[in-house]
C-alpha positions, 0 to 999 in steps of 0.5 A: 656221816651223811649231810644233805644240806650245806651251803658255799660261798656260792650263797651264805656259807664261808667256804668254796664247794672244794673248802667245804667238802675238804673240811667234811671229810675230815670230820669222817664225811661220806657223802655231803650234799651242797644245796645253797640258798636260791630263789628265782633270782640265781637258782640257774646261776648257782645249779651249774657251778655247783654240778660242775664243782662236785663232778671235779671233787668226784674226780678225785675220789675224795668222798662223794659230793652231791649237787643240790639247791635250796630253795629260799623265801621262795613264793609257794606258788613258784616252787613246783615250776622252780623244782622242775628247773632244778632237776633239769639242771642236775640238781640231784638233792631239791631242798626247800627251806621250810617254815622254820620257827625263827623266820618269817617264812611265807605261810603255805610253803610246807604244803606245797613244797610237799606237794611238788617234786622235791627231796627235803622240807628243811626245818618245817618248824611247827608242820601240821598233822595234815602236812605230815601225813601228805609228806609219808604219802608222796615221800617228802623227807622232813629233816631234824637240824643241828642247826642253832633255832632251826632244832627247836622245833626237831622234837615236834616234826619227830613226834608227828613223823613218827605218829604219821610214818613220815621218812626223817632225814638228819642234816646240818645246815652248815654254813661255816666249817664249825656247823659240821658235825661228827656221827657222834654229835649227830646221834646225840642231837637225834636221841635229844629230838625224841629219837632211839639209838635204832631210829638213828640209824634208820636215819642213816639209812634214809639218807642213804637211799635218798642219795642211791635213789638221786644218783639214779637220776644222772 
């Protein structure tokens, strides 16, 4: 299992970066990605903790931990700016919490999340055509969620993803240790979202290169 969006202590999650990769990896974890909830208020705060958490979880070889960021209720406008940061300060996975249909996320923040330098529109909600095509064209994944209302709306980004050719990514959202899943959960909350068995694991391969190309960046 590779899960590029989870989140610590260091914002909304339950457990210190060290907790939550632990519990990861006992759920059969290869890689996890940490990316907790910042805006312009803590993200240079929270970026260097977390880089210097998952260099001593690296240290010991326990599966590979990855920082990141998610950028959160963020004005659309600053996200471009804010990324540019990020990837500075060794933010190697750029999140941006989409426009989820169970919160009131700023209208327009898809589209420019895609149009900036980062990894991953979480939960997109009721993305359009237009925005999705834009995601295949600058390689923005869109994610499918086994987070609780965040999912409600996978069926809709799977369709448009896989009419406009738009890279897919699975994820938890894990904020809790029970928000972590098993390879097995994960491929059934893939073939419930509209997807194959071959879609899947073509899923798994897209995280994976995403990761292979992140780790390019250090």
């Amino acid at each position: 299992m590779i899960d590029l969006h989870t989140h610590s202590l260091f914002s909304d999650g339950e457990l210190l970066p060290s907790e939550l990769v632990r519990r990861a990896q006992i759920n059969g974890y290869q890689t996890i990605a940490i990316t907790d909830h910042a805006d312009i208020s803590n993200y240079d705060f929270i970026i260097p903790r977390i880089v210097k958490a998952c260099q001593k979880i690296n240290e010991r070889k326990m599966i590979l931990a990855v920082p990141g960021i998610e950028f959160t209720h963020i004005n659309p406008e600053d996200i471009p700016s804010l990324s540019k940061e990020a990837r500075m300060m060794g933010a190697l996975i750029i999140v941006v919490h989409g426009e989820t249909i169970v919160e009131p996320v700023e209208p327009g923040t898809n589209r420019k999340a895609i149009e900036s330098d980062i990894d991953i529109l979480a939960h997109p909600g009721l993305i359009t055509d237009e925005e999705v095509k834009l995601a295949a064209k600058n390689g923005v994944f869109l994610e499918v969620s086994s987070r609780n209302g965040h999912s409600l709306s996978n069926g809709h980004v799977v369709k448009l993803a896989k009419k406009y050719g738009a890279k897919l990514v699975l994820n938890t959202d894990a904020h809790a240790p029970d928000d972590l899943i098993c390879i097995e959960k994960a491929e059934k909350v893939a073939i419930g979202s509209g997807l194959t068995c071959d879609d899947f694991t073509e899923l798994l391969n897209n995280s994976k290169n995403l990761v292979k190309n992140a780790s390019k960046r250090t």
